[in-house]
C-alpha positions in Angstrom: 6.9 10.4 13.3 4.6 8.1 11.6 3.6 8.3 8.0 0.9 7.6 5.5 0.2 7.9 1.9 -2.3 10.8 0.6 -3.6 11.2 -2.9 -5.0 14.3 -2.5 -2.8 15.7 -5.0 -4.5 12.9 -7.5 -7.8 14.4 -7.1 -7.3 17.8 -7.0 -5.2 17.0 -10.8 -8.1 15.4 -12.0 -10.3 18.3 -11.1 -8.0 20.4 -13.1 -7.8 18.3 -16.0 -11.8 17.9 -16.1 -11.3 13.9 -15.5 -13.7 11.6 -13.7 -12.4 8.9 -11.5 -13.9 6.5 -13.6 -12.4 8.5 -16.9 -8.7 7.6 -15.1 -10.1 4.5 -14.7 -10.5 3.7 -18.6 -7.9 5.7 -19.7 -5.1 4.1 -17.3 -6.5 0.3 -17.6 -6.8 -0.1 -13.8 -9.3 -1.7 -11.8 -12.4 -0.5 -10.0 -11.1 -1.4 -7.3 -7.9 0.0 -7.9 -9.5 2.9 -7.9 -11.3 2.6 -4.5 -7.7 1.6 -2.5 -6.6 4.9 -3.9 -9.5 6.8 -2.4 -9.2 5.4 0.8 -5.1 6.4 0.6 -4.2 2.7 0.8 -1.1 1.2 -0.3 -1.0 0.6 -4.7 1.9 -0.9 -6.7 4.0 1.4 -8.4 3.1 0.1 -11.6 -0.4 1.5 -11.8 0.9 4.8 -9.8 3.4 4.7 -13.1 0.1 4.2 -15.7 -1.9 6.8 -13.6 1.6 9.3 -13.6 1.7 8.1 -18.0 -1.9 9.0 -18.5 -2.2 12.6 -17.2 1.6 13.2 -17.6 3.2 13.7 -14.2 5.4 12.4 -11.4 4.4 10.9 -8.9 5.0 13.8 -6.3 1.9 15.3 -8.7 0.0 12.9 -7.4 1.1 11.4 -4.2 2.6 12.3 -1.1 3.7 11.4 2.4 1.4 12.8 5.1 2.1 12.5 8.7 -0.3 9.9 11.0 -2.2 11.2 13.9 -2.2 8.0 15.9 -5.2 10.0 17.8 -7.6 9.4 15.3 -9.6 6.0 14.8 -8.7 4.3 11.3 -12.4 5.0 10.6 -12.2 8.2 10.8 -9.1 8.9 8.7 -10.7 7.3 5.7 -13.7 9.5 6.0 -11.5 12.5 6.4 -9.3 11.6 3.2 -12.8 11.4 1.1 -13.9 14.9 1.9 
């Protein structure tokens, strides 16, 4: 079995802790584009997963986690999935 990276957890914290994308952004001193690899559940060093985990105080499990890869589906089509 195949697996990819989801940060679905990541945006269901911020929800909870009333924080913008672009709040994480400033308070985590990452890059905009940073930000838009994480949204499209690409690949990011593990030292801004490590800021991101500092700044709203979590693990990265909080955040993060390994999802399994339907090899059925069209790249394309993940990404817009994973937005939703």
């Amino acid at each position: 079995m195949k697996l990819k990276v989801s940060y679905k957890k990541l945006w269901h914290l911020l929800i909870e802790k009333n924080l913008t994308r672009q709040g994480l952004r400033k308070l985590a001193g990452v890059s905009s584009s940073t930000i838009a690899k994480i949204a499209k559940n690409e690949n990011v060093n593990t030292d801004i997963l490590l800021k991101i985990c500092e700044v709203l105080s979590c693990d990265f499990g909080d955040i993060m986690e390994a999802v399994p890869l339907d090899i059925d589906e069209a790249p394309e089509e993940r990404a817009e999935d994973e937005l939703c």
